[in-house]
C-alpha positions as CSV (number, residue, x, y, z in Angstrom):
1,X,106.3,62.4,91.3
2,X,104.9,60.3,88.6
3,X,103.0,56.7,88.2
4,X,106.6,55.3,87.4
5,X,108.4,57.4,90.1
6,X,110.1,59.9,87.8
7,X,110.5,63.5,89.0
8,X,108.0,65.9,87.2
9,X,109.7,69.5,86.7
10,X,107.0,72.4,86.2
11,X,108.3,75.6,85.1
12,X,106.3,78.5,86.8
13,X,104.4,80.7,84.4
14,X,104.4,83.3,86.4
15,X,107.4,85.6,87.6
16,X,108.5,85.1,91.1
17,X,110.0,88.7,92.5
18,X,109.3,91.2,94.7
19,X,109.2,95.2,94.7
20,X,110.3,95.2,98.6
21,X,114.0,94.7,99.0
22,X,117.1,93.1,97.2
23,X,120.1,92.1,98.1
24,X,123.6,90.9,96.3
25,X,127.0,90.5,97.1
26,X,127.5,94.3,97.8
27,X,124.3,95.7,98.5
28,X,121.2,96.0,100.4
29,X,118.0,97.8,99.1
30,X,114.4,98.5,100.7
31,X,112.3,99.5,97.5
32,X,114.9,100.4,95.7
33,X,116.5,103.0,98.8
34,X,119.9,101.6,99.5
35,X,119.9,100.3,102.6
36,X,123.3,101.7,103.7
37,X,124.0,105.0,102.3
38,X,120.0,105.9,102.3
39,X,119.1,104.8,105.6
40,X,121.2,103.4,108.2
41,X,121.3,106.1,110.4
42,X,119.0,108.5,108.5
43,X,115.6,107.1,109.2
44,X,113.8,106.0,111.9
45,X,112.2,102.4,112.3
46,X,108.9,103.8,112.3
47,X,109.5,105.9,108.7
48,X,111.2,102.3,107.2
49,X,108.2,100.9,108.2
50,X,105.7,103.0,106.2
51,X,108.3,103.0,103.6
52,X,108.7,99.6,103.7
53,X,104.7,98.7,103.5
54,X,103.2,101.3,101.4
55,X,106.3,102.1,98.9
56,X,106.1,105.4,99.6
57,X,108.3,107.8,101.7
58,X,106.1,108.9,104.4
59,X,105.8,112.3,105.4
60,X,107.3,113.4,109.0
61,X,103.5,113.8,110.2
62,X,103.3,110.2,109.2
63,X,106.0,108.9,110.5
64,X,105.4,110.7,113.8
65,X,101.6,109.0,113.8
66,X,103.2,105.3,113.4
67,X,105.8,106.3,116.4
68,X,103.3,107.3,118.8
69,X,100.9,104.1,117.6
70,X,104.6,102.0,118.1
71,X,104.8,103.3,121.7
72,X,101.3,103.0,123.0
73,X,101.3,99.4,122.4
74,X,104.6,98.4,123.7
75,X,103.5,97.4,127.0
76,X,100.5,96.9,129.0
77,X,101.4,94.9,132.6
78,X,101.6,91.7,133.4
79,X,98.9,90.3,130.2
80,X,98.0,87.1,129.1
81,X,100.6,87.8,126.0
82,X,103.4,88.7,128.9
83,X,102.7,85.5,131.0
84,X,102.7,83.2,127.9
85,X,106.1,84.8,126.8
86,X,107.5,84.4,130.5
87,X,106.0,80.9,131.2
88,X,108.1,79.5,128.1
89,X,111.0,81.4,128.0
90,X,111.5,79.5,131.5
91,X,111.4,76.0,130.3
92,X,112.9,76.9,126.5
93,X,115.4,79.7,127.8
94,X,117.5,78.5,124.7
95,X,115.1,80.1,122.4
96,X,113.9,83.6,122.8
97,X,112.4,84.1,119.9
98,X,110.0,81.0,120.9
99,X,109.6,82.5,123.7
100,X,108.5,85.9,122.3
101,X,106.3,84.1,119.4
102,X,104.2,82.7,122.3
103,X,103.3,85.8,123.6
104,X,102.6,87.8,120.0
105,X,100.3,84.2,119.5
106,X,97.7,85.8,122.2
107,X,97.1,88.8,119.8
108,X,93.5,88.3,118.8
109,X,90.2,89.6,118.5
110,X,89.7,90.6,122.4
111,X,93.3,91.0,123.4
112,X,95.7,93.7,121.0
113,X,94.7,92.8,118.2
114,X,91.6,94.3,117.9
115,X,92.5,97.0,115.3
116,X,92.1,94.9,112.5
117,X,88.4,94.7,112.9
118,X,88.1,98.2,113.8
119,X,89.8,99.0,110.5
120,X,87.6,96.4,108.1
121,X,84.6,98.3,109.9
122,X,86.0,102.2,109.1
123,X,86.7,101.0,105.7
124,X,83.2,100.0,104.8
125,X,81.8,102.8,106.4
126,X,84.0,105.5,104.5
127,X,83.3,102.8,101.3
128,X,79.6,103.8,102.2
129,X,80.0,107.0,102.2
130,X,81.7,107.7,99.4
131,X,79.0,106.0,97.7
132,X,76.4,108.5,99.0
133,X,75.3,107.3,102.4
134,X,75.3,110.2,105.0
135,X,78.0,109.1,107.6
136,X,76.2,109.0,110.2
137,X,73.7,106.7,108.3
138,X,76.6,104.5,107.4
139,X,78.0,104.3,110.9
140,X,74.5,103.4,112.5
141,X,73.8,100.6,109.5
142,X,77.3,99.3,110.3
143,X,77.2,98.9,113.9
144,X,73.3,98.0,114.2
145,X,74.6,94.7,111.7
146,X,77.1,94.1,113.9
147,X,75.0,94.1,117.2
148,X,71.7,92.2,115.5
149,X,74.9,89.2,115.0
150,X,75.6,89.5,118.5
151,X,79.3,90.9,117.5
152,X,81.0,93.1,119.5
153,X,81.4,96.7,118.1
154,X,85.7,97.2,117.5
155,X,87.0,100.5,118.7
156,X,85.1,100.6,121.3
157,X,84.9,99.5,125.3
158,X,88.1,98.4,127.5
159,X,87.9,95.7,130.2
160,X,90.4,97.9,132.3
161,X,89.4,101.6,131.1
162,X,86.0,101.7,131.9
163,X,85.5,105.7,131.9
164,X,87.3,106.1,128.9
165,X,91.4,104.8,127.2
166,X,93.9,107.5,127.9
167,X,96.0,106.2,125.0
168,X,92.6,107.0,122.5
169,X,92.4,111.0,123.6
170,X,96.4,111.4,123.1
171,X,96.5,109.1,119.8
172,X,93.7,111.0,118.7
173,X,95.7,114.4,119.3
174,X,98.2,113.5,117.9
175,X,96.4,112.7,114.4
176,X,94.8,115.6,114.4
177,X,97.8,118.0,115.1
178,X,99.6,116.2,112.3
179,X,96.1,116.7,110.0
180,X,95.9,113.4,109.9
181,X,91.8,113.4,110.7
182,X,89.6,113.9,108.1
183,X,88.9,110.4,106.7
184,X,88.6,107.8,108.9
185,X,88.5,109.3,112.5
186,X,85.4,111.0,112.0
187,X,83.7,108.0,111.7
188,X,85.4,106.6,114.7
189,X,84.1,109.3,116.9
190,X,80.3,108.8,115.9
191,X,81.0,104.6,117.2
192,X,80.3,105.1,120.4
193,X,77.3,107.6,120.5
194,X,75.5,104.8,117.6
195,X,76.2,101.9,119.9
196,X,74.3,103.8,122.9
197,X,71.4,104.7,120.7
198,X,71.1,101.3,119.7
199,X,71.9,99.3,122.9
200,X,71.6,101.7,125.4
201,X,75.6,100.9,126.5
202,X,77.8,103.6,126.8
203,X,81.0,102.7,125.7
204,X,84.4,104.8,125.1
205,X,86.9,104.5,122.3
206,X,89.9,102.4,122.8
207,X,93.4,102.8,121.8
208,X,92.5,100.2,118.9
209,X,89.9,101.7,117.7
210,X,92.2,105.2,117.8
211,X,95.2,103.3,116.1
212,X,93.0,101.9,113.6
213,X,91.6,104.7,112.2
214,X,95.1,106.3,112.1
215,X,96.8,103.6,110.1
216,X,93.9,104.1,107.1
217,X,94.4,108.0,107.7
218,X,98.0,107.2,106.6
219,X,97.7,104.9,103.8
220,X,98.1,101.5,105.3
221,X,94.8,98.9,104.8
222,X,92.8,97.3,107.7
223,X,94.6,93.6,107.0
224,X,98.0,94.8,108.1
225,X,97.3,96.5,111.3
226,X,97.8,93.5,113.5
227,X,101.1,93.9,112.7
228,X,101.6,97.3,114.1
229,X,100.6,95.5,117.2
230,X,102.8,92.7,116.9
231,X,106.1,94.9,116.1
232,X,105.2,97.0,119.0
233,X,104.4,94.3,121.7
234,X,107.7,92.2,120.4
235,X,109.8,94.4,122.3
236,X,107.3,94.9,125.6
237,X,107.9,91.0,125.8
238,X,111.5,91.3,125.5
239,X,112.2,93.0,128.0
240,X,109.4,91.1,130.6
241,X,111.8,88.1,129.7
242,X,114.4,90.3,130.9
243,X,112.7,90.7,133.6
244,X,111.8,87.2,134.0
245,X,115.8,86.7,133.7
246,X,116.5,88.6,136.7
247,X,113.2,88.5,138.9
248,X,111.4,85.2,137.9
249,X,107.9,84.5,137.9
250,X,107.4,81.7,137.1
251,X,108.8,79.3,140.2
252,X,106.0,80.7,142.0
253,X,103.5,80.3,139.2
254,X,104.5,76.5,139.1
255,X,104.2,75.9,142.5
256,X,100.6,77.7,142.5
257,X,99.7,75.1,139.7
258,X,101.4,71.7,140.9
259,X,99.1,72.9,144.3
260,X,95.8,73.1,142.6
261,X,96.5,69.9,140.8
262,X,97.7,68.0,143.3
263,X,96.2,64.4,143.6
264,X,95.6,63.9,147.1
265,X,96.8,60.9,148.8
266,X,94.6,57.7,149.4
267,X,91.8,59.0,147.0
């Protein structure tokens, strides 16, 4: 808006597009695969995906990876994510998808999304070694910057599997079966053994850590892995909203609270 309340029209000098998907009157395309007669019914979610993010058809060991990374994160109890989801689809119970966002809000640093972090640190420490470090060297430099910050070391430790993440050992076989190892997990599996040396804490890998060094194995960079965790959980809190339809929670969960913050009489 100019001085003299005119409307100002800028032409963009650059072109607006994208090399994703299309669409017309007829027809639906996902990097130039036609959506109907390509894919409907011949792919799985999990191959769209990769196809979708990297532009490339993924190979069946690929797409096999991202399935099993899909179903390890789908559900784990009764978290703070599940709660969130089931606490607001009860007073919103118009709007699921609200209902769902809450719970994929909780998806941080200490709670499912961790694998972004874990892939950022695999990435400079591969970055390192290709540029001549030993990698070992580059893992113990990594993590001993991390720990002089006070940061905690991603990929490794659980709050719930203390002696070790049974999701990590099977992720892990399955990236190896597929030969999906050589890059990234390697320097996954020397994480724990630095931290010990220089903490003295033995910690195990996680299923972040696991899924994180998959996803680079398979082409897909560190800033998009929260994703993975966010289409995965999305349909864990669908159905504890289903559950939440049928069995509710959250009557008792109210009561509990008006309880603790009652104001007692005559005070």
């Amino acid at each position: 808006m100019t001085q003299n309340g005119q409307i100002r029209r800028v032409r963009a000098e650059v072109e607006i597009g994208t090399g994703i998907g299309h669409a017309d009157t007829h027809r639906v395309t996902v990097r130039d695969h036609d959506l109907v007669t390509d894919l409907i019914g011949k792919v799985s979610y999990a191959e769209l995906t990769l196809l979708a993010i990297t532009g490339r058809r993924p190979s069946p060991g690929a797409v096999r990876l991202v399935d099993a990374i899909l179903v390890s994160l789908m559900d784990h109890g009764l978290t703070a994510n599940a709660l969130a989801a089931r606490l607001n689809y009860w007073v919103a119970p118009e709007a699921i998808q609200a209902a769902v966002a809450t719970g994929l809000l909780g998806a941080g640093s200490r709670l499912l999304g961790s694998m972004e972090g874990c892939g950022r640190l695999l990435t400079e420490i591969r970055a390192d070694a290709d540029g001549g470090t030993e990698l070992a060297a580059a893992v113990r430099d990594r993590v001993a910057a991390l720990v002089e910050a006070g940061e905690r070391v991603p990929g490794v430790g659980h709050n719930l599997h203390r002696d070790g993440d049974p999701r990590a050992a099977r992720l892990i076989e399955v990236a190896t079966q597929e030969g999906y190892h050589e890059r990234y997990l390697p320097a996954l599996r020397l994480l724990p053994g630095a931290l010990a040396e220089l903490t003295g804490k033995t910690l195990p890998l996680n299923a972040t850590g696991a899924i994180a060094a998959m996803l680079l194995e398979v082409g897909v960079p560190w800033p998009l892995h929260r994703g993975f965790a966010l289409m995965s959980r999305t349909a864990g809190l669908v159905a504890h909203i289903g559950e939440e339809i049928e069995n509710p929670l959250t009557p008792e969960i109210r009561k509990m609270l008006r309880t603790v913050s009652w104001i007692e009489e005559g005070r």
